[in-house]
MOPAC internal coordinates of N, CA, C and O (Angstrom, degrees):
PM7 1SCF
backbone

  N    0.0000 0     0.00 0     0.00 0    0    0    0
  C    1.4526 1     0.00 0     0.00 0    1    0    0
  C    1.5253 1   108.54 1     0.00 0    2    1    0
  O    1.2310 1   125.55 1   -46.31 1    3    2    1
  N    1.1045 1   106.95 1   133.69 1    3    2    1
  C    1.5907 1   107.53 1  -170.23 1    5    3    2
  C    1.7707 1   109.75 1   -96.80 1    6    5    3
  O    1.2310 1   120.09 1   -43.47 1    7    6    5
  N    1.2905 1   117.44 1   136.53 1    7    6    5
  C    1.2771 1   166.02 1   171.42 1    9    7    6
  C    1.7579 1    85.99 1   -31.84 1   10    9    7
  O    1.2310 1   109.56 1   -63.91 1   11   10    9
  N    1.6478 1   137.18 1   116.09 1   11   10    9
  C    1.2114 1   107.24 1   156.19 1   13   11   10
  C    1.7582 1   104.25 1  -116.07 1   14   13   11
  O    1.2310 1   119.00 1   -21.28 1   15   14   13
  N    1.0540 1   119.52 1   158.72 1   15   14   13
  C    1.3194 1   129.71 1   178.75 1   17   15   14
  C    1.5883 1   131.00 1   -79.24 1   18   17   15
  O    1.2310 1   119.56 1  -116.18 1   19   18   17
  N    0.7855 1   118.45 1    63.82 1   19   18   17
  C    2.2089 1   113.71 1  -162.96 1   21   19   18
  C    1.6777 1   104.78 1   -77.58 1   22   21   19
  O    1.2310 1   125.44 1   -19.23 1   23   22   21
  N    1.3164 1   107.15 1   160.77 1   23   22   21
  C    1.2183 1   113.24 1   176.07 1   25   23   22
  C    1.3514 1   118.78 1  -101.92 1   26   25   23
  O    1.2310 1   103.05 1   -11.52 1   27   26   25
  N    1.5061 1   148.72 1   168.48 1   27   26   25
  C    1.2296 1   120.16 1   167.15 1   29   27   26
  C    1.7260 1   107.28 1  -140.02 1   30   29   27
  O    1.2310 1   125.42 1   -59.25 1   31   30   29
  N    1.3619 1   107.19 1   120.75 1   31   30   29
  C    1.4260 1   101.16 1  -151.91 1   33   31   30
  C    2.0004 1   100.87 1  -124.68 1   34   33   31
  O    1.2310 1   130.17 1   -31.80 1   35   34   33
  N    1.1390 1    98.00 1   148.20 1   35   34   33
  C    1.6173 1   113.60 1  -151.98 1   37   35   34
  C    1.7994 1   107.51 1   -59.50 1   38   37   35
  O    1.2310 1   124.66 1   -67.23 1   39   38   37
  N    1.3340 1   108.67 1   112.77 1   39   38   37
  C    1.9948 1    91.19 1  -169.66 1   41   39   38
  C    1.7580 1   104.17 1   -81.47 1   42   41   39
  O    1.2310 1   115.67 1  -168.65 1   43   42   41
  N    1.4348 1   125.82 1    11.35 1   43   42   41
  C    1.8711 1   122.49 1   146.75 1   45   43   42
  C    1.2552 1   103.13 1   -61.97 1   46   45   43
  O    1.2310 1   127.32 1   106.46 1   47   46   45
  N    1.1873 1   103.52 1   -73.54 1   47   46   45
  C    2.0062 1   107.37 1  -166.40 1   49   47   46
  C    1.0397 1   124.21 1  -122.60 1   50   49   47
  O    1.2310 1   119.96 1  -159.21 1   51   50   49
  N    1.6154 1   117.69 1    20.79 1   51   50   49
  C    1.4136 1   122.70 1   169.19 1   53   51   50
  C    1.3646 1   141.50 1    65.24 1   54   53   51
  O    1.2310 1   131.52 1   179.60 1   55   54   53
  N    1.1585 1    95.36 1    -0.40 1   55   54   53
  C    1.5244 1   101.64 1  -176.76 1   57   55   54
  C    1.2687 1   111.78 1   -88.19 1   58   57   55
  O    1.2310 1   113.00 1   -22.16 1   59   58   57
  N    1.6897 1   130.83 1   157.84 1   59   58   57
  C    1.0867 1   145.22 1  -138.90 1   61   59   58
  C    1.3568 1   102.96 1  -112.03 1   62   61   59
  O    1.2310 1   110.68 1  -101.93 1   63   62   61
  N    1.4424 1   135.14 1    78.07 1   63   62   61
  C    1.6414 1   140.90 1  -165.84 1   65   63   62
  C    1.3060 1   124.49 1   -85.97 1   66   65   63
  O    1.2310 1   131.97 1   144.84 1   67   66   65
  N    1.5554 1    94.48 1   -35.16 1   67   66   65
  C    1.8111 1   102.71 1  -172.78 1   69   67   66
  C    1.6294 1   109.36 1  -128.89 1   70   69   67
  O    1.2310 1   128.46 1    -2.12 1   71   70   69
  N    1.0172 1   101.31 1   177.88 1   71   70   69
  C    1.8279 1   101.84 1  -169.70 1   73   71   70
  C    1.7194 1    95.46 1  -158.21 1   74   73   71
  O    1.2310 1   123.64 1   -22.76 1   75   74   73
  N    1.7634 1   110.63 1   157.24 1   75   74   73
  C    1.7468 1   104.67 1  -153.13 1   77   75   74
  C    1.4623 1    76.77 1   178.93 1   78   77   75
  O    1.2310 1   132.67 1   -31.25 1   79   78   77
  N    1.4443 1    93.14 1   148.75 1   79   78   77
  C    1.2441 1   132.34 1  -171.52 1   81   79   78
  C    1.6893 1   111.01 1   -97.07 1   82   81   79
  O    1.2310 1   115.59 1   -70.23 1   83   82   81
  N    1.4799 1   125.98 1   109.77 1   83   82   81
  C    1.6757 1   119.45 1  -178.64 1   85   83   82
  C    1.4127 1    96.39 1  -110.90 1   86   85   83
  O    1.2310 1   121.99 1   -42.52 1   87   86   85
  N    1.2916 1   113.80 1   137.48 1   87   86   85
  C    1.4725 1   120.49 1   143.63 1   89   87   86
  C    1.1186 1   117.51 1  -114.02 1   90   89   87
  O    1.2310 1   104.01 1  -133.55 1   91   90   89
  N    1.0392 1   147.07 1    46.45 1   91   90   89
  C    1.8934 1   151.98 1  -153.63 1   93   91   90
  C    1.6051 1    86.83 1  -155.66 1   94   93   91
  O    1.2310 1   130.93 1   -90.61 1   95   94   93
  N    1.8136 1    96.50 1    89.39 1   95   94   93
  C    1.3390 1    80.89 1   161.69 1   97   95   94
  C    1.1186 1   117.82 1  -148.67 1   98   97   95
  O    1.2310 1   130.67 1  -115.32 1   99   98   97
  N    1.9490 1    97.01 1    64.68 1   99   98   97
  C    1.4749 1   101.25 1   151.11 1  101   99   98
  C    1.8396 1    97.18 1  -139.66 1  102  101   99
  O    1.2310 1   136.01 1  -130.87 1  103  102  101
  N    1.3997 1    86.62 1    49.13 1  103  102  101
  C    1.9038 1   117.16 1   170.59 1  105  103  102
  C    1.7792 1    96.34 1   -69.19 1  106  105  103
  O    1.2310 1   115.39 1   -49.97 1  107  106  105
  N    1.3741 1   126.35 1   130.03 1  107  106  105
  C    1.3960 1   120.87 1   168.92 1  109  107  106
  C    1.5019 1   107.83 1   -97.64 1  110  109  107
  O    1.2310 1   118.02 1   127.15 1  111  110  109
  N    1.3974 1   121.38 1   -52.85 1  111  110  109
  C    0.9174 1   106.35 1   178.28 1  113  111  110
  C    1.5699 1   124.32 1   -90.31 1  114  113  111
  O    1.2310 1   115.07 1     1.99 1  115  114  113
  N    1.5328 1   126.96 1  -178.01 1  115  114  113
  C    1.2726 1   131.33 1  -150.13 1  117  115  114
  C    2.1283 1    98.49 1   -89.73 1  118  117  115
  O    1.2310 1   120.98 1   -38.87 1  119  118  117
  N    0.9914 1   115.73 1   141.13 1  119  118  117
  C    1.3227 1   100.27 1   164.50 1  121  119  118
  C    1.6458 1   120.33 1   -81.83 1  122  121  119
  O    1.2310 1   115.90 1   -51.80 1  123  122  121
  N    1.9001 1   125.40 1   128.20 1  123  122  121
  C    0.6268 1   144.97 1   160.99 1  125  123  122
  C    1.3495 1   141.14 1   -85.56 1  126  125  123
  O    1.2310 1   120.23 1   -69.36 1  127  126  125
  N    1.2003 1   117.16 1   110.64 1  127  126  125
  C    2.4425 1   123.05 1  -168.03 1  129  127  126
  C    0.7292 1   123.02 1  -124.05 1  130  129  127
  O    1.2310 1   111.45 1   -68.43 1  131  130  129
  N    1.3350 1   133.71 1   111.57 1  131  130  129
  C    1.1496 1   117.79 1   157.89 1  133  131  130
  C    1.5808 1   135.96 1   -68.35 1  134  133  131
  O    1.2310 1   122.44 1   -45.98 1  135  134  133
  N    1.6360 1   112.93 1   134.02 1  135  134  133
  C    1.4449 1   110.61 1  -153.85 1  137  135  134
  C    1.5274 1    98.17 1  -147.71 1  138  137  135
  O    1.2310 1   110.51 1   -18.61 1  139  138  137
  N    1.0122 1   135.43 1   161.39 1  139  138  137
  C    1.5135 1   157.90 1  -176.83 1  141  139  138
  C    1.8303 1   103.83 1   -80.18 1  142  141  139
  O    1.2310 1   123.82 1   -70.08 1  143  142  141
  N    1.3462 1   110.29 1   109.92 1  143  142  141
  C    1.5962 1   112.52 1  -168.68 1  145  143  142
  C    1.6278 1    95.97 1  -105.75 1  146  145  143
  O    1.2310 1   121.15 1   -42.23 1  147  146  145
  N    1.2446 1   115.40 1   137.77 1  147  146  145
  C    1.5194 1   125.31 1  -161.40 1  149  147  146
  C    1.4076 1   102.19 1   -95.77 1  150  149  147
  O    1.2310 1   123.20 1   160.33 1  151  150  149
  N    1.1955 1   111.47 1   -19.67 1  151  150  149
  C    1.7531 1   114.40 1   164.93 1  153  151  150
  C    0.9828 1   140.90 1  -129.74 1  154  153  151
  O    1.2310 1   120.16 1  -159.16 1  155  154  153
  N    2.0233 1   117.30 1    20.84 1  155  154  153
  C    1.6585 1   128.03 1   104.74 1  157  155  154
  C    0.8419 1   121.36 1   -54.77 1  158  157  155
  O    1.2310 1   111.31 1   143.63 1  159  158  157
  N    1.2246 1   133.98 1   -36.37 1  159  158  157
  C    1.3454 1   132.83 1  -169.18 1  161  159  158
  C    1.6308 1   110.67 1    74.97 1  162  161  159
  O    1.2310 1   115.71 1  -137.81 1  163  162  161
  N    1.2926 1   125.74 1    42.19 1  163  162  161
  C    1.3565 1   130.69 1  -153.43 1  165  163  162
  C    1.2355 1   122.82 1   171.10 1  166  165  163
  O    1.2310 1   110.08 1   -51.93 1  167  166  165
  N    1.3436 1   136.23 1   128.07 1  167  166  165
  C    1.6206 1   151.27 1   176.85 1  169  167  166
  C    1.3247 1   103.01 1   -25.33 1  170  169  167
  O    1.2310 1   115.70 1   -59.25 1  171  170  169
  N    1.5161 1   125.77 1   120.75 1  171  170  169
  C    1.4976 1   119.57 1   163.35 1  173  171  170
  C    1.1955 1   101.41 1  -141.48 1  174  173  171
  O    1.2310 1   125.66 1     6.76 1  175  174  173
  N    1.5206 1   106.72 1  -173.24 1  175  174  173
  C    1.5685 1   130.34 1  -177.11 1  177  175  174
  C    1.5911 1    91.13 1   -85.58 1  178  177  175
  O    1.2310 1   109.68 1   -55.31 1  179  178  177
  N    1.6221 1   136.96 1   124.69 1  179  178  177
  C    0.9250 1   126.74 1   128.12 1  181  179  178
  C    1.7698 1   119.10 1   -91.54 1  182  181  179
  O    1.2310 1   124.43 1   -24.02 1  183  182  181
  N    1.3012 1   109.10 1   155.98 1  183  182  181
  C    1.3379 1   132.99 1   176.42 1  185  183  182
  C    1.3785 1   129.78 1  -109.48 1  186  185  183
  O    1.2310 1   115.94 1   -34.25 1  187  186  185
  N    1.1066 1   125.32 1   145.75 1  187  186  185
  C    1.5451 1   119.20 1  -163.73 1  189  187  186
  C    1.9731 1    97.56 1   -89.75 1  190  189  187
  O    1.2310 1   122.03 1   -53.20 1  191  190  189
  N    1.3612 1   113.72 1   126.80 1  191  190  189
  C    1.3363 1   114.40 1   142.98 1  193  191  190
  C    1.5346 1   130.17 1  -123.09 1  194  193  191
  O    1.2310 1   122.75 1     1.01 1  195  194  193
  N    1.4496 1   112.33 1  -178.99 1  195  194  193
  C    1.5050 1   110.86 1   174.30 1  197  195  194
  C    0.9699 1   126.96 1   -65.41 1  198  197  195
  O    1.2310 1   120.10 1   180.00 1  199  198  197

């Protein structure tokens, strides 16, 4: 089963910070993290996109 790659990008300002490895892919919903955004400058929700 192959390895897919998602991005995970900041839902304040959207930008695309972190990157992660899925193999769950009959996952419905999106994976959600909280992670350190380098241009809030501050703890947020990132979200998984394509």
């Amino acid at each position: 089963m192959p390895v897919k790659k998602v991005s995970l990008a900041c839902s304040v300002c959207g930008s695309r910070n972190y990157t992660t490895n899925s193999n769950a892919s009959n996952r419905t919903e999106r994976l959600e993290v909280k992670k350190f955004c380098k241009h809030c400058n501050q703890h947020t929700i990132h979200k998984e996109t394509k």
